[in-house]
C-alpha positions in Angstrom: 43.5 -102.3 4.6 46.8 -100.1 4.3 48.4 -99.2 7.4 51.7 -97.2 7.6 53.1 -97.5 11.0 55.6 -94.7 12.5 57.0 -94.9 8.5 60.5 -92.1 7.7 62.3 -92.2 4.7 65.6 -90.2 5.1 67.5 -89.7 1.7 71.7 -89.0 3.2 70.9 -86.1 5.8 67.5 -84.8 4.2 64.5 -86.5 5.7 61.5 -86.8 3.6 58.8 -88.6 5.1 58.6 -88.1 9.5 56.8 -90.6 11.2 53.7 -91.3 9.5 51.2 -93.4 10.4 48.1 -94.2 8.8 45.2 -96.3 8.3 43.1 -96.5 5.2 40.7 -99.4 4.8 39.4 -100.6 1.8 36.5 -98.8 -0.1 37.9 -95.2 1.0 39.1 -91.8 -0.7 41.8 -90.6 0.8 43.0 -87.3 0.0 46.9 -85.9 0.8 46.7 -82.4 0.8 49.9 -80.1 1.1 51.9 -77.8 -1.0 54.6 -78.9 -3.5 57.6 -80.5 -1.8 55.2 -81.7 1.6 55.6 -85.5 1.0 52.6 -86.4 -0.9 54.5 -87.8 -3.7 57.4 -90.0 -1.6 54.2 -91.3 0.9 52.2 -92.2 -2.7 55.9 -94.3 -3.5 56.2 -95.7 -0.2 52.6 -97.4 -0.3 53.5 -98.4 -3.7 56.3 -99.9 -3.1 58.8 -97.8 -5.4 60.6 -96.7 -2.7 61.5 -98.6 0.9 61.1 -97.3 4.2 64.1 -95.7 6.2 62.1 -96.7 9.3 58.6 -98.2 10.0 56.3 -100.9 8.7 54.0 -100.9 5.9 51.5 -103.8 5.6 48.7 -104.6 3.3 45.5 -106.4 5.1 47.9 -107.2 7.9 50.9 -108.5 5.8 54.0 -106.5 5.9 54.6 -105.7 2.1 57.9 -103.8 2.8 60.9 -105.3 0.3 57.9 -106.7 -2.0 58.7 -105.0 -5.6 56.0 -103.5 -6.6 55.4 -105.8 -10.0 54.5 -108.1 -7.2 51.6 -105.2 -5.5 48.4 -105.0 -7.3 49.0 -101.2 -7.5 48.0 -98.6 -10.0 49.7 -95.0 -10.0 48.9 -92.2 -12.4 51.2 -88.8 -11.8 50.1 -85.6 -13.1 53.3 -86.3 -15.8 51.5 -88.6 -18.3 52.9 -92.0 -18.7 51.8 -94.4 -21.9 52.8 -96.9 -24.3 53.6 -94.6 -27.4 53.5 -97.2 -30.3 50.2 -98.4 -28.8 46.7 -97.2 -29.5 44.7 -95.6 -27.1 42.7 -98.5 -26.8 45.8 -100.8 -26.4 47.1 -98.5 -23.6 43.8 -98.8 -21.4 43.9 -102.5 -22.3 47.4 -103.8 -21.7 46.7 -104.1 -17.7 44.1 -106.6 -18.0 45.8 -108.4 -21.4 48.9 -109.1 -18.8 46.2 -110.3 -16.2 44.6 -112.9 -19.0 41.3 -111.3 -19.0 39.4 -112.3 -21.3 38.4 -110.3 -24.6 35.1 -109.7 -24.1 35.3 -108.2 -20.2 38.5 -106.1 -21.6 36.3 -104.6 -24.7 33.4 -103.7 -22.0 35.9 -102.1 -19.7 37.5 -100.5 -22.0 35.2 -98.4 -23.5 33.2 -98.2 -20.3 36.2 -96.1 -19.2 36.5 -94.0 -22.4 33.0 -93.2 -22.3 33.5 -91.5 -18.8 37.0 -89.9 -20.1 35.5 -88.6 -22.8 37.9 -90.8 -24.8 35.8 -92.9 -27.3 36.6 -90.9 -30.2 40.2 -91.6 -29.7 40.2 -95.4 -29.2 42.1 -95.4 -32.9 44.8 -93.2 -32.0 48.1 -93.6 -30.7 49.2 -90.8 -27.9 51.2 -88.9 -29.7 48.3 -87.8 -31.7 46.5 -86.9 -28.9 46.9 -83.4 -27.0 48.1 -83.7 -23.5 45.0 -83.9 -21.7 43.8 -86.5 -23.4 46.8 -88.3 -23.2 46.3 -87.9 -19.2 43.3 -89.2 -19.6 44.0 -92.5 -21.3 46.9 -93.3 -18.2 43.7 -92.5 -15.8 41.7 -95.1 -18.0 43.7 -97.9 -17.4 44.6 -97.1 -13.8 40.5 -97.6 -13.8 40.4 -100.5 -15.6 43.1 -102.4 -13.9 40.9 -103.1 -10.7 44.0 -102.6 -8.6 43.6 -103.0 -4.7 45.4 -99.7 -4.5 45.3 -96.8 -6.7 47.2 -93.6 -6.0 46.9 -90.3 -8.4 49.4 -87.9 -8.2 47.3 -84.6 -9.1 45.8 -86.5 -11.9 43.8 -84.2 -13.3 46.1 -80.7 -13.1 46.4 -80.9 -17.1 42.6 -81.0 -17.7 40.2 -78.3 -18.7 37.4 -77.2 -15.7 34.9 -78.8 -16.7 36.2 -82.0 -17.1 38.0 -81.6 -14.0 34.5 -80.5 -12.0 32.9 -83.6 -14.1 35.9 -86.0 -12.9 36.2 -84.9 -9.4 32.1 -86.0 -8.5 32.4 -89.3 -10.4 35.9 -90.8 -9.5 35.2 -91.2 -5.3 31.9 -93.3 -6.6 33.8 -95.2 -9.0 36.7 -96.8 -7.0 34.2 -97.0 -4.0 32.4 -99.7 -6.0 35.7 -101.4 -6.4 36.4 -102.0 -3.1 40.0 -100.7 -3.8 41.9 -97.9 -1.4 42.2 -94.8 -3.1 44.8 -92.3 -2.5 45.0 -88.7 -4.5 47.2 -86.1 -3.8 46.6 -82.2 -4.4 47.4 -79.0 -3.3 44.4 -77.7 -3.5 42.3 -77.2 -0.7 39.0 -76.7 -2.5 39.5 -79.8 -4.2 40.0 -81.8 -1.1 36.8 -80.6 0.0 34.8 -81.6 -3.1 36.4 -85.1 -2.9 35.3 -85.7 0.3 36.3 -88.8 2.3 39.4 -88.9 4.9 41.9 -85.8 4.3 45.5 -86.1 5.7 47.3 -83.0 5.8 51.0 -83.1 5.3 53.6 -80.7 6.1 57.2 -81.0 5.8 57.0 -84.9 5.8 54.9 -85.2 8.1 51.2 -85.5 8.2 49.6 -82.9 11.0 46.1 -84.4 11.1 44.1 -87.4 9.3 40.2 -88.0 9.8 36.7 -86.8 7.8 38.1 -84.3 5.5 35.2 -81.9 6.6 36.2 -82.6 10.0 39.5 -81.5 9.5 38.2 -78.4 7.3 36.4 -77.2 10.3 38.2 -78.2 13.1 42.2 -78.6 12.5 43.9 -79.4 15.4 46.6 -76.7 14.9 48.0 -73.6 12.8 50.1 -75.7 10.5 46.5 -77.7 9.4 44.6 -74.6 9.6 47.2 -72.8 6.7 47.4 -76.2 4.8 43.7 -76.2 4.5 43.5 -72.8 3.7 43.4 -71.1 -0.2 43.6 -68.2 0.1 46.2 -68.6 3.0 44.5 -68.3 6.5 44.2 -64.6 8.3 46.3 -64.1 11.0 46.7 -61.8 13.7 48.0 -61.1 17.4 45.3 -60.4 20.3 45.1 -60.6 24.0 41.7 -62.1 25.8 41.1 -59.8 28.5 37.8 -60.6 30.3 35.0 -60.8 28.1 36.9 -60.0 24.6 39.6 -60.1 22.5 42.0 -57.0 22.0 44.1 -56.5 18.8 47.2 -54.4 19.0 45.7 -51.7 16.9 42.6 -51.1 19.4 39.9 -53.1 17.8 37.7 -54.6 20.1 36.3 -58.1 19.8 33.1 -59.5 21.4 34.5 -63.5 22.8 33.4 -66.4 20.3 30.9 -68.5 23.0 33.5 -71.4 23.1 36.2 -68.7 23.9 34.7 -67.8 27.6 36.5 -70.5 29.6 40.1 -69.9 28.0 42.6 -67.9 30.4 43.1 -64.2 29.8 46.6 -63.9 27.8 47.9 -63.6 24.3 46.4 -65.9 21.0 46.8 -66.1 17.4 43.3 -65.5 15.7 42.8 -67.0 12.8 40.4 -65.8 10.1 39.4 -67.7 6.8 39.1 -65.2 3.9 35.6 -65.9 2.9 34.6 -64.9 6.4 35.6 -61.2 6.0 32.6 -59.6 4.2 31.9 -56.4 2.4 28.7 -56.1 3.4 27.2 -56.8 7.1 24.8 -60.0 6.0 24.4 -61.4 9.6 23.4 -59.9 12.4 26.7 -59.6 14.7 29.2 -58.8 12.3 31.9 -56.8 13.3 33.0 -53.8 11.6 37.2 -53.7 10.7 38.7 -50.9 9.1 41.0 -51.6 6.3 43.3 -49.9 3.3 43.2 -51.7 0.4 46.5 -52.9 -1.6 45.0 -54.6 -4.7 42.1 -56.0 -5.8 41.5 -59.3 -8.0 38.2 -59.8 -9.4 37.0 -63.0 -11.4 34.0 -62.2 -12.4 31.6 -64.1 -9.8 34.1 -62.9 -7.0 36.4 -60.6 -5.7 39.6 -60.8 -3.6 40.4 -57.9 -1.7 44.0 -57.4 -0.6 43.7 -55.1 2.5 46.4 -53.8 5.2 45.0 -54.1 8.6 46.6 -54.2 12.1 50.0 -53.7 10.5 48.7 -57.1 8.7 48.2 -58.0 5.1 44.7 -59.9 4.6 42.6 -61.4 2.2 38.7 -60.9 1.5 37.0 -63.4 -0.6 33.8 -61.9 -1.6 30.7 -62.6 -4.2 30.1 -60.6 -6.8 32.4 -57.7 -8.1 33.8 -55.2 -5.8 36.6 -52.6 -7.9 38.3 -50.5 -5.3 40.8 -48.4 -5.8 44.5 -48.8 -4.1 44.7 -47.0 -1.2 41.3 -46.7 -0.6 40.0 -47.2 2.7 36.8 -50.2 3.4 35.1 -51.5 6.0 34.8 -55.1 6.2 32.6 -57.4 8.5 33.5 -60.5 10.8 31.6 -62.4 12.7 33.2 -63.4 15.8 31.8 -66.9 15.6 34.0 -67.6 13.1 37.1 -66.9 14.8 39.9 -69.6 15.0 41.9 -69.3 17.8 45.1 -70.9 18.4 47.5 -70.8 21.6 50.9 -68.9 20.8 52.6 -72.3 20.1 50.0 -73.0 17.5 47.3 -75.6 19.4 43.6 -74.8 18.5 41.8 -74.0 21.2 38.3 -72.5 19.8 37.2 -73.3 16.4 34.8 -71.8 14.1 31.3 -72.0 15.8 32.3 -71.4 19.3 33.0 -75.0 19.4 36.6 -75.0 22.1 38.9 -78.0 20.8 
């Protein structure tokens, strides 16, 4: 077990890392999701032991590990920039961690190609890294991070330099993988989706510090404030300004909207709704949905969806929708919400009814 208790790290008058604390027990994912320049890297260093605490205690299965260099830390770290032995082969690179541990040949010669069968790597065993293109050369540090049975292994937005599919392919098998380990397993992104397809424990880090930590579909669906809401958010989170007045909710522009069920005990007064953008629809699919007139500013379509940059309320929001919707700048749509799937937030940012109706 990793715990981080009421951890800073101040660098002259910049502070990088606030007060964290943490818990992450052997046999987990854990994700840190934020956007570049949040923390996630200088936290990943911290439990690594590259860099020492301002502040705090850091302890490994109840041992305080701060000041232990980290040759002494049965660690493995792979960055998103691509670290290997160039005069090696790519089979040397994955094996050098367990030739330093005295494995023996045979167990290193299973592992190894174990790990470049999943990696897609086996073809490349021969080669040294500077023959190989740059996601394959990611792939090889990611081999021997796998292969080193380290009791912690943190990735640094590992897989950024890999094609989709392998990405997709890499993202399902890797939680399984160090589960059977036994090893704690930290990755950091700024992607929200990818959190989500990870799974496991999501802490959410802003500015250095980390606003929530728990289930990461618990924290999807019920952040406990704005800052986690946004963080979790791609496209960014929907915001706008309204007043509960008896039984609904009164934007500035005169839109009228029914109360999410959870919203009914709140006091009358002013709130921040909140509005994820593949809640806005272009079509009225459930029954409930409330119509919102909108101009459009620009639309982005993919192929399997569409996002739809609107004004509304003196707002600019975003529509993810299915399918392809081309409409024209200027043009003026109607999109649907369900009041059910409202956020609302106080106006100092606490979450006080979440998607569902559920109150926080």
């Amino acid at each position: 077990m990793l715990e981080m208790r009421n951890v800073s790290k101040r660098v002259g008058a910049a502070t990088h890392i606030a007060d964290v604390s943490l818990t992450l027990e052997r046999g987990s994912l854990n994700v840190l999701l934020g956007p570049t320049l949040s923390g996630k890297t200088t936290l990943m260093r911290l439990m690594a032991g590259l860099d020492q605490p301002t502040d705090g205690e850091i302890l490994f299965d109840g041992g305080s590990v701060v000041g232990v260099p980290v040759r002494q830390r049965n660690v493995a770290m792979v960055y998103q920039q691509f670290i290997n032995y160039p005069a090696l082969t790519v089979y040397e690179n994955i094996a050098s961690p367990m030739r330093v541990a005295g494995v023996d040949k045979g167990t290193i010669d299973k592992r190894v190609r174990e790990a470049a069968e999943l990696l897609k790597l086996t073809p490349y065993l021969d080669r040294t890294p500077l023959n190989l293109s740059g996601g394959q050369q990611q792939r090889t540090a990611l081999a021997r991070a796998i292969v080193k049975g380290a009791d912690l292994v943190l990735l640094d937005e590992p897989l950024a330099n890999l094609d989709y599919k392998l990405r997709e392919e890499l993202r399902e098998e890797l939680p399984r993988l160090f589960a059977e380990t036994g090893a704690i397993f930290v990755y950091a992104t700024t992607e929200p989706s990818e959190a989500i397809l990870l799974g496991g424990n999501t802490a959410t880090l802003h500015e250095g510090r980390v606003t929530q930590f728990g289930r990461t579909i618990e924290v999807f669906n019920r952040p406990n404030d704005l800052l986690t809401a946004q963080t979790f958010s791609d496209p960014p989170l929907n915001l706008i300004e309204a007043k509960k007045q008896g039984g609904a909710l009164l934007l500035g522009d005169g839109h009228r909207l029914p109360l999410p069920h959870g919203a009914a005990t709140i006091a009358d007064g002013s709130y921040l709704l909140g509005v994820r953008p593949h809640h806005l629809h272009a079509a009225n699919p459930r029954a409930g949905g409330v119509p919102l007139e909108m101009r459009v500013a620009v639309t982005e379509i993919t192929g399997s969806e569409s996002f739809i940059h609107a004004d509304f309320a003196g707002a600019r929001w975003v529509a993810l929708t299915a399918g392809v919707h081309n409409h024209d700048t200027g043009e003026q749509i109607t999109l649907y919400l369900n009041p059910e799937q409202l956020f609302v937030f106080e106006p100092g940012g606490r979450l006080v009814v979440a998607p569902g109706g559920a109150a926080a």
